[in-house]
C-alpha positions as CSV (number, residue, x, y, z in Angstrom):
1,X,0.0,0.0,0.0
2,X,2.0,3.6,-0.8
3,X,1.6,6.1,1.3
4,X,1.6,9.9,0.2
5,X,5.6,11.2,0.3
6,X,5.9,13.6,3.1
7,X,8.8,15.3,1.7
8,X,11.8,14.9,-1.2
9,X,14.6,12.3,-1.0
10,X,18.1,13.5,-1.5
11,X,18.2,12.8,-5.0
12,X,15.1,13.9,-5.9
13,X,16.5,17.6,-4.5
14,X,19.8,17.4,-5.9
15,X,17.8,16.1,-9.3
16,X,15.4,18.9,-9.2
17,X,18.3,21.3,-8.6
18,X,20.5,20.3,-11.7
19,X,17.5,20.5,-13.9
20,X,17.2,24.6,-12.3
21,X,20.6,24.9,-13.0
22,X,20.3,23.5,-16.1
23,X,17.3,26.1,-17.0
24,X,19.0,28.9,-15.4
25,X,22.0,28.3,-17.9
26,X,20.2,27.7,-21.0
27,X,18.7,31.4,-20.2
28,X,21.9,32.6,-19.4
29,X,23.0,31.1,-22.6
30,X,20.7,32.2,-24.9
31,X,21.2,35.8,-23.6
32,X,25.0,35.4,-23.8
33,X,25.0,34.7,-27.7
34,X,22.1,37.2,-28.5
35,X,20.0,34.2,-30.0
36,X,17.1,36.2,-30.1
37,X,18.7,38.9,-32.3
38,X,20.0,36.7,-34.3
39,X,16.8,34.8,-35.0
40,X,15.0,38.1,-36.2
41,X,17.6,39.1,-38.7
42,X,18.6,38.0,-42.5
43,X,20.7,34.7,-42.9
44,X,23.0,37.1,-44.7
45,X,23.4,39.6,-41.6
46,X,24.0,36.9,-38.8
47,X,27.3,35.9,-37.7
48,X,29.4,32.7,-38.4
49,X,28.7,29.9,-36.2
50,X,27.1,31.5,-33.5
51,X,24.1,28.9,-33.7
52,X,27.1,26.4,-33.5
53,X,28.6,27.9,-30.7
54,X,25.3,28.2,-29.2
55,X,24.3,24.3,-29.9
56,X,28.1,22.9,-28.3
57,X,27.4,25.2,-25.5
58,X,23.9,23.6,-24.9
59,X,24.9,20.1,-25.3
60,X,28.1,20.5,-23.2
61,X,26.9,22.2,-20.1
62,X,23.4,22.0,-20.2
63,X,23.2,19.0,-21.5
64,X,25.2,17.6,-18.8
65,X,23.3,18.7,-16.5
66,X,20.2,17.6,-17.5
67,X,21.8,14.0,-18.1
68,X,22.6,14.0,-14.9
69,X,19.6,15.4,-13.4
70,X,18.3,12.1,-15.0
71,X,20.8,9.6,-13.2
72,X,19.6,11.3,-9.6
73,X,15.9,11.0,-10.6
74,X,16.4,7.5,-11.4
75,X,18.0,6.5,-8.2
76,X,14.8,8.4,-6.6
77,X,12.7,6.2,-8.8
78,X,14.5,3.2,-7.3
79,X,14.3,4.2,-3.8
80,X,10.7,5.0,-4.1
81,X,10.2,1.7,-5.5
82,X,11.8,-0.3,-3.0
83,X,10.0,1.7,-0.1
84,X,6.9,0.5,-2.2
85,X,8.0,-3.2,-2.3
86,X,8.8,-3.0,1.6
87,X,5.4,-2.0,2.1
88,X,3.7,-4.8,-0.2
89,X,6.0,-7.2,1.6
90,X,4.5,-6.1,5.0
91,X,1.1,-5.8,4.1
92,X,1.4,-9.7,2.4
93,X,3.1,-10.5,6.2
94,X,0.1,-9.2,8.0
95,X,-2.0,-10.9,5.3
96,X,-0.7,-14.0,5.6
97,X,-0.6,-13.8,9.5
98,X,-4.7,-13.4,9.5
99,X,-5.0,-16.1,7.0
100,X,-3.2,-18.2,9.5
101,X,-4.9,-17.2,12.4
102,X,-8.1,-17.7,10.5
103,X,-7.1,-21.2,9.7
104,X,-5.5,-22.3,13.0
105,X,-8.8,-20.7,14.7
106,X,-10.5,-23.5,12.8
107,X,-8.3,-26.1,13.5
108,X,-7.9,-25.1,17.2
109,X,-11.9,-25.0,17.8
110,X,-11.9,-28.6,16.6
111,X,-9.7,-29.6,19.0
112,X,-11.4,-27.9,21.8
113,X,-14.8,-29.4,20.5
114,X,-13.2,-32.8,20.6
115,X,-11.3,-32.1,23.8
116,X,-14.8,-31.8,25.7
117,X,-16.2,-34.6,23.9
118,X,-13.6,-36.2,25.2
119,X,-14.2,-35.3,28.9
120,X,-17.9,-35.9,28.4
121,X,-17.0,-39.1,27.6
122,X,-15.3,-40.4,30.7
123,X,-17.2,-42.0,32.7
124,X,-15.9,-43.9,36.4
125,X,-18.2,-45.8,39.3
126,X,-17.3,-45.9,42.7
127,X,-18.3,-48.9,45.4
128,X,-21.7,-47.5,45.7
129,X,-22.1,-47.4,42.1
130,X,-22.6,-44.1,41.9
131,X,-21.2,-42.9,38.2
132,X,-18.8,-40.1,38.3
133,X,-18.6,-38.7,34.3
134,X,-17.3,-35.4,32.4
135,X,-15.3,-33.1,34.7
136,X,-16.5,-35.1,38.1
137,X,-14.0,-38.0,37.2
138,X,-11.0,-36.1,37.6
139,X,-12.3,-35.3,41.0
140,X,-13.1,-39.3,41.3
141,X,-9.8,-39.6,40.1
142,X,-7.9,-37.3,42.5
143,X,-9.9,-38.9,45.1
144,X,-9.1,-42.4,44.6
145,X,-5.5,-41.5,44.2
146,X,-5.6,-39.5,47.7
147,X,-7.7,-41.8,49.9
148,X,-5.5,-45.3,48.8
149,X,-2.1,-43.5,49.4
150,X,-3.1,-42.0,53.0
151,X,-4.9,-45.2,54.1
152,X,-1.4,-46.8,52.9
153,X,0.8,-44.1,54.6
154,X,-1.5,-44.7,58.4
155,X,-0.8,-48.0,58.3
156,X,2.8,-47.5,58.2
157,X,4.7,-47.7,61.3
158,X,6.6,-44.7,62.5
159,X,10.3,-45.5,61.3
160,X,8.9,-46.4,57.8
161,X,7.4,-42.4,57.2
162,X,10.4,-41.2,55.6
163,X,10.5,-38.7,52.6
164,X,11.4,-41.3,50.3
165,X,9.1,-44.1,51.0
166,X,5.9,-41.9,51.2
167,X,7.5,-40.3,48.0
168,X,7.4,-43.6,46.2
169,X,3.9,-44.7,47.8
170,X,2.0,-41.8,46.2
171,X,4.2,-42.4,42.8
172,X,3.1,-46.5,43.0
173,X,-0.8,-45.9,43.3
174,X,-1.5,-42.8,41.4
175,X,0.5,-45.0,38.8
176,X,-1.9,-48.0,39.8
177,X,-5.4,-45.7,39.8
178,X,-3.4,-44.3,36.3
179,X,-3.1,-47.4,34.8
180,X,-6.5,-48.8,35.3
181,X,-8.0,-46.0,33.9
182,X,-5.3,-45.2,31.3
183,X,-7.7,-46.6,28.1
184,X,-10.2,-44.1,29.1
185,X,-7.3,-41.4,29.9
186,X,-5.2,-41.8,27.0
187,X,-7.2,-40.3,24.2
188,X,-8.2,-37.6,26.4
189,X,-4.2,-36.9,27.1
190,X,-3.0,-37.4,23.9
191,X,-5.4,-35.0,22.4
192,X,-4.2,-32.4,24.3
193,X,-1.0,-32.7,23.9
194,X,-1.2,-32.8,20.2
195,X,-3.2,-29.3,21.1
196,X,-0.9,-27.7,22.8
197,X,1.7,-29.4,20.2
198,X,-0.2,-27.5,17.4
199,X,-0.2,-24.2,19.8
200,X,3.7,-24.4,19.7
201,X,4.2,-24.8,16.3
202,X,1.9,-21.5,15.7
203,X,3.8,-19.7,18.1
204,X,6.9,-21.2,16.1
205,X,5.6,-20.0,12.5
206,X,4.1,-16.5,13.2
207,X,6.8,-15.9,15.8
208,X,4.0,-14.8,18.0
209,X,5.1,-15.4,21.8
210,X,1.5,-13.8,23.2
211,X,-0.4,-16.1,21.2
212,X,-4.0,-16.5,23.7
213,X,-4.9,-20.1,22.5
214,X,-2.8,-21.9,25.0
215,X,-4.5,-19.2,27.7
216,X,-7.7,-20.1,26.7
217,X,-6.6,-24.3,26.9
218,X,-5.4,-23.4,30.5
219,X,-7.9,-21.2,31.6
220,X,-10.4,-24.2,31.0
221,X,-8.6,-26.6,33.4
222,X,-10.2,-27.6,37.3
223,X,-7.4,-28.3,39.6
224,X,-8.6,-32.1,39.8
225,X,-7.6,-32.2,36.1
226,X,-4.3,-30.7,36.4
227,X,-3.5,-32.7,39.2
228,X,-3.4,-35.3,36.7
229,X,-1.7,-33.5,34.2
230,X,1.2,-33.0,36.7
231,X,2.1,-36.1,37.9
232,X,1.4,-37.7,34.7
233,X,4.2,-35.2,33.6
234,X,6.0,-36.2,36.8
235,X,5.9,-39.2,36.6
236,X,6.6,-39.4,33.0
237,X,3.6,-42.0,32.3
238,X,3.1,-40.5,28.7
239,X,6.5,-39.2,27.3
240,X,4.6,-36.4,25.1
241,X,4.2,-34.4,28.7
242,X,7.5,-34.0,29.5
243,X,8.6,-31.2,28.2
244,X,4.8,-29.7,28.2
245,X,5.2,-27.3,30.8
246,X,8.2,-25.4,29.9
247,X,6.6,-24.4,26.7
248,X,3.3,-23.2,28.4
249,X,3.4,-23.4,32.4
250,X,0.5,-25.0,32.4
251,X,0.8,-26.4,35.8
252,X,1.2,-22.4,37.7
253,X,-2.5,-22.2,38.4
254,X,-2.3,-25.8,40.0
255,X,-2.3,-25.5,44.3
256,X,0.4,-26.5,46.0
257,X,-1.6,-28.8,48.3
258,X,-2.1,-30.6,45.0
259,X,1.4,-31.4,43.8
260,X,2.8,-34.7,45.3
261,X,5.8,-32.9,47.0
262,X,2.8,-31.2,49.2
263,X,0.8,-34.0,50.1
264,X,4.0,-35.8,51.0
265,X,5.1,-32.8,53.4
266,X,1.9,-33.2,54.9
267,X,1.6,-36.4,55.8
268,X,5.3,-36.7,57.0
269,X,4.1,-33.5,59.4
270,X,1.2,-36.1,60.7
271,X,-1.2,-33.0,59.7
């Protein structure tokens, strides 16, 4: 898109200048060898050569100056042109960053849409047979995990309550209560992390670090939900989580009282 010149380049003035000069001269010139007269009176009355003298005089100092007028002008013409081209370029940039913004938008509701299927989808039943389904079974979940590893940890006896063994107690049945529900789980996990996978590789190609996708993703999370996502990370049960946080913190809304390092603290503290 060009945009109306605000004021002359350099060689546009120097350009302009030789062409005055140039005009300036020419009067001068034809003032200097009384052309005028001379053009009024009989061929047999004028003097020898002085529309020679006049013509050499033209072509070697006006001339010149005009020719060179030209070359300045030219590299105007160029600079103008490549401000022009370095405008097209950015408008085509911002073009092709809405078209894809417009496309990932699409792509990215897709995934949402089938990220809550997903969720609606999971379904868990507890002794009573009470069904726990959509967002509740991350709470079931959480639960389950919680209530087997503390009933483990009060059986223990006193000198067994050390950092590491409670440490690997919670890591053994959240990997248990994981791993019987990890057919249900797993689509639900690896759909997100192909999500946030996509989310990166936007950020990558529109080099757009305040991209609000992966905002919206996190905002959406209950703390139930990322207590899985954390210690499935932790724990490393699905190797596409591993790295997941660093790219997107997606764990620094989750409570501490949530985070295994927590409930371990607390239960060494006999709270």
């Amino acid at each position: 898109m060009s945009q109306k010149r605000q004021k002359l380049s350099g060689y546009e003035l120097i350009g302009y200048f030789l062409i005055l000069a140039g005009t300036v001269v020419l009067i001068w010139g034809t003032v200097k060898f009384n052309l005028i007269r001379e053009l009024y009176l009989n061929p047999s009355d004028r003097e020898g050569g002085v529309f020679g003298e006049y013509g050499e005089f033209i072509g070697g100092i006006v001339g010149s100056l005009w020719a060179l007028a030209g070359v300045f002008l030219f590299f105007a013409t160029l600079t103008y042109q490549k401000r022009e081209f370095e405008l097209q370029r950015i408008e085509l940039d911002k073009t092709q960053r809405i078209f894809q913004q417009q496309n990932f938008s699409t792509l990215f509701i897709s995934f949402i849409d089938k990220h809550n299927e997903i969720i609606n989808s999971l379904t868990a039943h507890d002794i009573q047979n009470s069904t726990w389904s959509g967002t509740s079974f991350f709470v079931f979940f959480q639960e389950k995990v919680l209530s087997s590893f503390v009933q483990k940890v009060r059986s223990l006896k006193q000198e067994e309550k050390t950092r590491a063994n409670l440490a690997y107690y919670f890591q053994e049945y959240f990997t248990y209560h994981f791993s019987f529900y990890q057919s249900s789980l797993s689509p639900y996990l690896k759909n997100l992390s192909v999500l946030f996978k996509l989310i990166q590789k936007y950020r990558v190609d529109t080099h757009d670090e305040h991209e609000y996708y992966s905002f919206i993703t996190k905002a959406s999370f209950t703390q139930p939900e990322l207590f899985l996502i954390y210690h499935v990370s932790k724990f490393n049960l699905l190797k596409e989580f591993t790295t997941i946080d660093n790219a997107f913190d997606i764990f620094e809304e989750l409570v501490e009282e949530y985070k295994a390092e927590h409930i371990v603290e607390k239960e060494l503290e006999g709270e």
